[in-house]
N, C-alpha and C positions, 0 to 999 in steps of 0.2 A: 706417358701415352702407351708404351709399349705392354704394360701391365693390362689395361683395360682391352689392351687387341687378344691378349691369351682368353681373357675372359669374354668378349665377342666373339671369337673362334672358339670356345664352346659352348657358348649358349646355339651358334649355327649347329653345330655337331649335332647337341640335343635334341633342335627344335628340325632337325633335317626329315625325320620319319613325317614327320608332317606336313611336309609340302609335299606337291609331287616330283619336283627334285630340287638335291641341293648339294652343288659339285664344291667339292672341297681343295683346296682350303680357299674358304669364303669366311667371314663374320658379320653379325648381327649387334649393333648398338642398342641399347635400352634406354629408353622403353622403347617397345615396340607394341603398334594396334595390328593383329592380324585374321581378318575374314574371309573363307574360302582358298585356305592356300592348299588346297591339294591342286588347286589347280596353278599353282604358281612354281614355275622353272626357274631355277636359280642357276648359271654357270660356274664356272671354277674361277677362284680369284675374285671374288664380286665383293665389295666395302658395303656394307651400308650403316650409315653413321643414327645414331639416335635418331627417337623422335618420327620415324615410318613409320605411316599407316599406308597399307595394301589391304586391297579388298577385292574380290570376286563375286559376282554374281549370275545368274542366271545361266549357268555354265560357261561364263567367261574366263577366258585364261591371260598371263601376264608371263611373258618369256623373258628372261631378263637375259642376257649371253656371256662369254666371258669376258671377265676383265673390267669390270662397268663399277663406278663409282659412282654414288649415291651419296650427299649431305644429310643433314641434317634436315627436320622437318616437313617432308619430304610426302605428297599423299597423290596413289595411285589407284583406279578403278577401273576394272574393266567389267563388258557384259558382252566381249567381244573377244576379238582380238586382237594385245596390246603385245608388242616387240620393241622391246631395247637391243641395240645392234652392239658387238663386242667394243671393249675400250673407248666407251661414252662414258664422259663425268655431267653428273645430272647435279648442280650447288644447291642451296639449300631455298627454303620454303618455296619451292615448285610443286605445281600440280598437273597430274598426268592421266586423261581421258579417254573413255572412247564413248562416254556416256552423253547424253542429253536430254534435258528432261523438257517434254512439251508442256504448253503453258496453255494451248486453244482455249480448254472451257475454262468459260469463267466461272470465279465464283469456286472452284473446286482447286482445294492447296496444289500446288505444284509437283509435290510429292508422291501425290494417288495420283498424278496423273502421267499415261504412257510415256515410255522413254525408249526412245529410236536412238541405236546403238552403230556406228561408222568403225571398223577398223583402224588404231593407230599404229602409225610404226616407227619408230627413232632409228636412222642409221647409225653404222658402226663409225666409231673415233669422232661423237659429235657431242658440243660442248652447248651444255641447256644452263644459261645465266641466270642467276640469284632471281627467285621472285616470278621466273616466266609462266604463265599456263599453256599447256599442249593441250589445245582441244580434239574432242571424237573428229574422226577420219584428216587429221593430218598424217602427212606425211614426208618424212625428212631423210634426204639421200643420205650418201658419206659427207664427214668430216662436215658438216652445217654447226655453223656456230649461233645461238639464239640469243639475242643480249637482255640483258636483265631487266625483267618487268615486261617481254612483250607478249601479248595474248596471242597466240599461233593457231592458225586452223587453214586447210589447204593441204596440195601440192608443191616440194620444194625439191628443187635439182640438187645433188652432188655438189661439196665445196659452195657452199652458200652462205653468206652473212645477213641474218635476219633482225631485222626488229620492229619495236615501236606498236602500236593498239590501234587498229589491227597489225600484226607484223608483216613489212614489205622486205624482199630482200632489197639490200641497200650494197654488196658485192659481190665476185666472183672468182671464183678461182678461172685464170687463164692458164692452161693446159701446155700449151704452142708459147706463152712467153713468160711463164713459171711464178707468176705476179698476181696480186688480187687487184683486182679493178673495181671501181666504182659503178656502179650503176645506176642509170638516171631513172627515179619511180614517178 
């Protein structure tokens, strides 16, 4: 493994002129899809394993911060403003939005038609489980943990355990008695 990190850490190096930043030492897994990264900020220390697609559009940017871990499979868009918070580990086949696409007229593909854009943000040291989607204008404190497979969209506090379609938190971090506690949904 450690052979294929020298050659991920120079294909970052390479591919760094190209984004609009990419703090070193980071690496890039291959393949990679990548559209509009000048407007995409990469931190120092950042993993990203094979198989990422990132994309920008519309003048949308994608902050990623330091220390952030990214799996495998991995597909992120913004037309917004998308923020990963430092020493998040994101596993793999998750998807990360700030996108949506309206659907009103009928009879006309979903594609042509308008797409209303919500700010998303990931707090820092927070753990996105195998499979989840982060939909446009969510929002997730510190240390939130999202369990695998749940679709997310909302507001979530600091130290929170999330899941399930829609995701509800289902704990809490207690502050005063150092314990996560259950919470009744």
């Amino acid at each position: 493994m450690m052979i294929y990190k020298l050659f991920w850490g120079l294909r970052a190096f390479l591919y760094s002129p190209f984004f609009g930043k990419m703090g070193m030492p980071s690496y890039l897994g291959k393949p990679i899809f990548l559209k509009g990264i000048k407007n995409v900020f990469i931190g120092k220390k950042v993993r990203i394993f094979p198989h990422l697609r990132i994309e920008t559009q519309d003048g949308g940017s994608v902050v990623i911060q330091d220390d952030v871990v990214i799996s495998q499979n991995v597909h992120i868009t913004s037309a917004g403003k998308l923020e990963i918070g430092k020493s998040s580990l994101i596993l793999a086949n998750v998807f990360i939005t700030n996108i949506d696409h309206e659907y009103f007229e009928i009879g006309k593909h979903v594609v042509n038609q308008k797409i209303t854009v919500k700010n998303t943000t990931i707090g820092e040291n927070c753990f996105i489980g195998m499979g989840a989607a982060i939909m446009a204008g969510t929002n997730l404190g510190k240390q939130c943990i999202v369990g695998a497979n749940a679709v997310v969209r909302g507001n979530f506090p600091d130290y929170c355990v999330i899941v399930g379609v829609p995701a509800k938190i289902v704990k809490k971090y207690n502050l005063e008695t150092q314990t996560w506690e259950k919470v009744n949904y």
